[in-house]
C-alpha positions in Angstrom: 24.8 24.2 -20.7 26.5 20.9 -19.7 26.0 19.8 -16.2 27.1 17.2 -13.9 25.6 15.3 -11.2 28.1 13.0 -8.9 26.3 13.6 -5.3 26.2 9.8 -4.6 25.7 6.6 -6.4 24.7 8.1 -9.9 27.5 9.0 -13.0 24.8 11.7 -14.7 25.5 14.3 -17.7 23.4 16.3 -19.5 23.1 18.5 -22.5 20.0 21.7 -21.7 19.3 24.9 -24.0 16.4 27.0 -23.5 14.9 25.0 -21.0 14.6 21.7 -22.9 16.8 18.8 -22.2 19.2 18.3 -25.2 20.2 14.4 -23.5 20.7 13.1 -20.0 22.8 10.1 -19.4 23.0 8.8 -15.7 25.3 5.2 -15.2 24.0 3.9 -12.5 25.8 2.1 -9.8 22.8 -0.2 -8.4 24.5 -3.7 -9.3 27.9 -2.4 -7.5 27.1 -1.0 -4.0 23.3 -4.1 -3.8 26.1 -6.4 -2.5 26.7 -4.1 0.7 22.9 -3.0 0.9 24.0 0.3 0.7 26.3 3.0 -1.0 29.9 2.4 -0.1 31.4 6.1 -0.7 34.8 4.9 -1.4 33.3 2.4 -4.4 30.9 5.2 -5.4 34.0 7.9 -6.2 36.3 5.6 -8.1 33.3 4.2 -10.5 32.4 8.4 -10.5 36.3 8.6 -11.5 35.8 5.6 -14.4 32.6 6.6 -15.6 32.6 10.3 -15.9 34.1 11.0 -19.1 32.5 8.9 -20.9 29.2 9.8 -19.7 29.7 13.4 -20.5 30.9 12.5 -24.3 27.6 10.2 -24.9 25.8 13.4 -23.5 27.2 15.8 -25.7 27.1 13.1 -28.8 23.2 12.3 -28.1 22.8 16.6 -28.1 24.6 16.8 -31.6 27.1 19.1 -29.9 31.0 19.4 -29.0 32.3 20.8 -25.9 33.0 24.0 -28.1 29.5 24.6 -28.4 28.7 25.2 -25.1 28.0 28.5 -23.3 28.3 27.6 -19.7 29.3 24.1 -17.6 27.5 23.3 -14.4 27.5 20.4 -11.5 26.2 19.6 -8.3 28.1 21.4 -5.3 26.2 19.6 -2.4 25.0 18.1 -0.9 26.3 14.4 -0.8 29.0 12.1 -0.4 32.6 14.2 -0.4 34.0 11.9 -2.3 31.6 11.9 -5.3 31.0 15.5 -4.8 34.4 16.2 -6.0 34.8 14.4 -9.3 31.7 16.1 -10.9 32.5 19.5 -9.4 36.4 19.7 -10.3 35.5 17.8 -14.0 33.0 20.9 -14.4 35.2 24.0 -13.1 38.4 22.3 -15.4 36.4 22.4 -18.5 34.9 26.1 -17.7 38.4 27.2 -17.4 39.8 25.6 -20.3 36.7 26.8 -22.1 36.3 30.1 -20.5 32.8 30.0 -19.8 31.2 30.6 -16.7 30.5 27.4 -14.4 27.6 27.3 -12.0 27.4 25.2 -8.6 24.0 24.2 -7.7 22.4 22.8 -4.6 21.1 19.3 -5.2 17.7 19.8 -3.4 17.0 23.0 -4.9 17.4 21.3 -8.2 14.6 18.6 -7.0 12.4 21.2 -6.2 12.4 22.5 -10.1 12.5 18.8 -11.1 8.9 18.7 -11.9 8.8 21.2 -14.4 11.1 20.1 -17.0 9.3 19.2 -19.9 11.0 17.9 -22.9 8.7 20.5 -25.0 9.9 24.0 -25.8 8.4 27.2 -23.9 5.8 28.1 -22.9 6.1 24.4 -21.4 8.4 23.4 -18.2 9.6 26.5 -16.7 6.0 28.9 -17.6 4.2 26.5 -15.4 6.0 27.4 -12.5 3.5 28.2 -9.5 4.3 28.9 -5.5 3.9 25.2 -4.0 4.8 22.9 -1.1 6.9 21.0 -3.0 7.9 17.0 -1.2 11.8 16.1 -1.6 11.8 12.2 -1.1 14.6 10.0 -1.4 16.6 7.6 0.5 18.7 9.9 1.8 16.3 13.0 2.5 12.6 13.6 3.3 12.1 17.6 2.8 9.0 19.8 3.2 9.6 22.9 1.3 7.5 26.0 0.9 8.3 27.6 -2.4 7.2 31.2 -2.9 8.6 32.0 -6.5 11.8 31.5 -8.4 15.1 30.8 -6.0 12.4 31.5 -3.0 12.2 28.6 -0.6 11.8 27.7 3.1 12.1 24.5 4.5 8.9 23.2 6.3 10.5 20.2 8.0 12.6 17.6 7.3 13.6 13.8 8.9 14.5 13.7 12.4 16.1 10.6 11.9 15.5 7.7 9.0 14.4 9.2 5.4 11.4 7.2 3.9 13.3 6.1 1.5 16.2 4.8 3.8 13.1 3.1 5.7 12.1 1.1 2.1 15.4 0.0 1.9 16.0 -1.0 6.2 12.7 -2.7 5.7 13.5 -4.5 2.4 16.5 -5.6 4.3 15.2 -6.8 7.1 12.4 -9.1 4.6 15.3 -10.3 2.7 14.8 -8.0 -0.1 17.8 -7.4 -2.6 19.1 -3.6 -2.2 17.6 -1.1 -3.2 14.8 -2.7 -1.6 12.1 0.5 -2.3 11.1 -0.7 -6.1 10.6 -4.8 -5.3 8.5 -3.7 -2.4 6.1 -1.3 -4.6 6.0 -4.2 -6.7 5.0 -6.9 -3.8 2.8 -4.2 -2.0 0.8 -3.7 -5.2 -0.6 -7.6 -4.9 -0.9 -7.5 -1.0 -3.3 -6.4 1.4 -2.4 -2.3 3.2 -4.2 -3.2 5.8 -3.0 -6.3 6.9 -0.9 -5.1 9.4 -1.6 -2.3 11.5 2.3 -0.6 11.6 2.4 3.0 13.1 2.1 6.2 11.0 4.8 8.3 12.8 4.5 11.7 13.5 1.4 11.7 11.3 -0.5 14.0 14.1 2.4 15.9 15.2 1.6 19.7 14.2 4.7 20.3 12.7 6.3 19.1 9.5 8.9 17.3 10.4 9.0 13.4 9.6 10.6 10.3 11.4 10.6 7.1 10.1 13.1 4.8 12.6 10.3 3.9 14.7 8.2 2.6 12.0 11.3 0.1 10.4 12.0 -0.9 14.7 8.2 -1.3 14.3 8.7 -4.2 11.5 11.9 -5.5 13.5 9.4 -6.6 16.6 6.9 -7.8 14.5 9.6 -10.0 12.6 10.6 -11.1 15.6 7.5 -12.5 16.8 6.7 -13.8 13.9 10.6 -14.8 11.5 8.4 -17.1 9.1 6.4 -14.2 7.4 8.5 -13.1 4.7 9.0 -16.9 4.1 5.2 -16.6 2.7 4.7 -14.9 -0.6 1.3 -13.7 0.2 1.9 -12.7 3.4 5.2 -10.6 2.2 3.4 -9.2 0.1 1.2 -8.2 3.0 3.9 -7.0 5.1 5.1 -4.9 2.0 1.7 -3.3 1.7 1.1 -2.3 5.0 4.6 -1.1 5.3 4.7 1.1 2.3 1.1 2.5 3.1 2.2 3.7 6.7 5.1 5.4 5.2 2.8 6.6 1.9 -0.4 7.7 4.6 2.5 10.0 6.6 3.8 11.5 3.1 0.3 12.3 1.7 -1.0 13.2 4.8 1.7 15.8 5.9 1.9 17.4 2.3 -1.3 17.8 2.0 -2.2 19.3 5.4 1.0 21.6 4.8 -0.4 23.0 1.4 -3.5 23.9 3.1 -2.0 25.3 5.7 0.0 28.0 3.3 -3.1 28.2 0.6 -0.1 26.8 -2.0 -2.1 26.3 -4.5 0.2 23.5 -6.1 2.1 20.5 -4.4 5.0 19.2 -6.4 6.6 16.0 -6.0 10.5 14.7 -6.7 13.0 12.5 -5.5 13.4 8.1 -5.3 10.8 7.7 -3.7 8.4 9.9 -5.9 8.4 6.5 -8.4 6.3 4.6 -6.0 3.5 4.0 -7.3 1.3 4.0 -4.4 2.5 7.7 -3.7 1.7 8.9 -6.9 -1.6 7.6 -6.6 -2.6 8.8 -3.8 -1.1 12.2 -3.9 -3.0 12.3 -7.1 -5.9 11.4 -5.3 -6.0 13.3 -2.5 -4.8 16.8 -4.1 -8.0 16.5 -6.4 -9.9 16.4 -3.5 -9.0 19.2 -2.0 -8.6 21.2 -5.4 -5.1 21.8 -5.8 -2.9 21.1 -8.6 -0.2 18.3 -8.4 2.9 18.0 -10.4 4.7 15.2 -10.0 8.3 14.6 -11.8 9.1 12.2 -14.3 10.3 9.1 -12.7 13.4 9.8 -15.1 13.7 12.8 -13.6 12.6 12.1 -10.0 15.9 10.3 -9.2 19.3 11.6 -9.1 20.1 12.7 -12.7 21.5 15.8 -14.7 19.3 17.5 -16.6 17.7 18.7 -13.0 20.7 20.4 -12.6 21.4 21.9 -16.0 18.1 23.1 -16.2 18.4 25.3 -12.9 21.4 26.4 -13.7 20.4 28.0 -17.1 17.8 29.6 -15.2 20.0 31.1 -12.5 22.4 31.9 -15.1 19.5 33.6 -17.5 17.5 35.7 -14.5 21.6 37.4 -13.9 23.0 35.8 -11.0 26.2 35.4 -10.7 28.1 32.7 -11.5 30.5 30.7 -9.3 34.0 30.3 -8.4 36.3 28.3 -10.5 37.9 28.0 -6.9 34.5 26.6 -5.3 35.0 24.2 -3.1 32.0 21.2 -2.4 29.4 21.5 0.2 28.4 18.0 1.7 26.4 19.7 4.1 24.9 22.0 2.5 21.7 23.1 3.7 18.7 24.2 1.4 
């Protein structure tokens, strides 16, 4: 199976058989869109354009494969950025057709929630150790809490109301000055400040449902900055600022997951997205789910962010368990809804 991923800023392909991940290549676009503080979609399609070929090529070189070898082609069908969307989708459908094998459209979220059970070892690794969870999708452009039963059983818990946690990183690293994406430099700051300097609001962390908000946390750091415009000019007390600010946002993550898995008796909490890399989530997740006895499986950071091999990996499964595959005729879903 080779699949696709073009959803926003990331150029991936990857190589899967049998559940284990043959080779995953993602280009990243980081150094293009930090300029802007942001993903410009127009910028992200055209480098999706330059970059895709060769990305799938190094993919199928690094599995010791041609494209003749392959029994089925995948990508990401939404959702994301239209633009982007569209170059991995119609790259994969083309070569299904020319290669006659069936092609698969998968939803980018679903493939999150799998994320943390691809294992680079053969069965009974990866897929064996699936388990009904509350699984956390957490990224910069979605916060999801998602109850999942079995294989292709889901239902959303909650979701963002407004700003995802990892959009809040980046706001926030933005406002301090903070090259984008901001999320990363301020896990490293927060790690040598103090979480508690600053008393910033856990939003919606007593709210009794499951639905997040993060806008009024990053307006929050905007009054505080206002009052007081020489604290980021202070390396200890930025990396104060970044503390406290990552451990509202980690307190309302932990906190809310958690609570939810009790809730449900899911006896596993998985964890996958951007923002799963920060350290201080991981570590308190990890934490906190021993605690209260439940298992935790948290994604590879390579496989946490945006990256192929997530969605090779479901397809072969969808494709193995006899679901049908997809039109050649498909057509992208930005707003697809999981």
């Amino acid at each position: 199976m080779l699949a696709f991923e073009t959803s926003c800023d990331e150029t991936s392909a990857a190589v899967v058989s049998a559940g284990v991940v043959l080779s995953n290549v993602v280009a990243s676009q980081t150094r293009l869109h930090a300029p802007y503080g942001g993903v410009v979609p127009e910028l992200a399609t055209r480098e999706h354009l330059r970059n895709l070929l060769p990305v799938a090529r190094q993919a199928l070189r690094d599995a010791g494969l041609t494209a003749a070898d392959l029994d089925a082609v995948a990508a990401t069908q939404g959702p994301g950025l239209p633009g982007a969307l569209l170059i991995g989708l119609k790259a994969a459908q083309a070569l299904a057709f020319s290669l006659g094998k069936p092609f698969l459209g998968i939803h980018h979220h679903e493939a999150h929630l799998y994320s943390p059970f691809i294992s680079a070892g053969p069965p009974p690794a990866g897929f064996a150790q699936f388990q009904p969870s509350v699984s956390l999708i957490v990224s910069g452009g979605h916060t999801l809490l998602v109850q999942v039963k079995g294989e292709f059983q889901h239902r959303v818990l909650g979701s963002t109301v407004d700003d995802a946690a990892g959009e809040c990183f980046d706001k926030v690293g933005k406002l301090l000055g903070l090259a984008y994406p901001a999320g990363p430099e301020m896990d490293r700051l927060a790690a040598q400040g103090n979480p508690r300097a600053l008393p910033f609001p856990r939003p919606m962390l007593h709210d009794p449902g499951d639905d997040f908000s993060f806008s009024g946390l990053k307006t929050s750091v905007r009054h505080f900055l206002e009052k007081n415009p020489a604290w980021p000019d202070d390396p200890a007390r930025l990396r104060d600022l970044c503390a406290s600010v990552q451990a509202a946002i980690v307190d309302v993550l932990v906190a809310k997951t958690i609570r939810a898995a009790l809730r449900l008796g899911a006896p596993c909490v998985t964890v996958s997205g951007g923002v799963a890399c920060n350290s201080a989530l991981r570590r308190q997740l990890t934490q906190a789910c021993q605690r209260e006895g439940l298992k935790l499986r948290l994604a590879e950071k390579k496989y946490a962010t945006d990256n192929a091999a997530m969605i090779g990996i479901l397809a072969e499964r969808k494709l193995l368990a006899g679901l049908p595959p997809a039109s050649l005729d498909a057509e992208i879903q930005p707003s697809w809804a999981l």
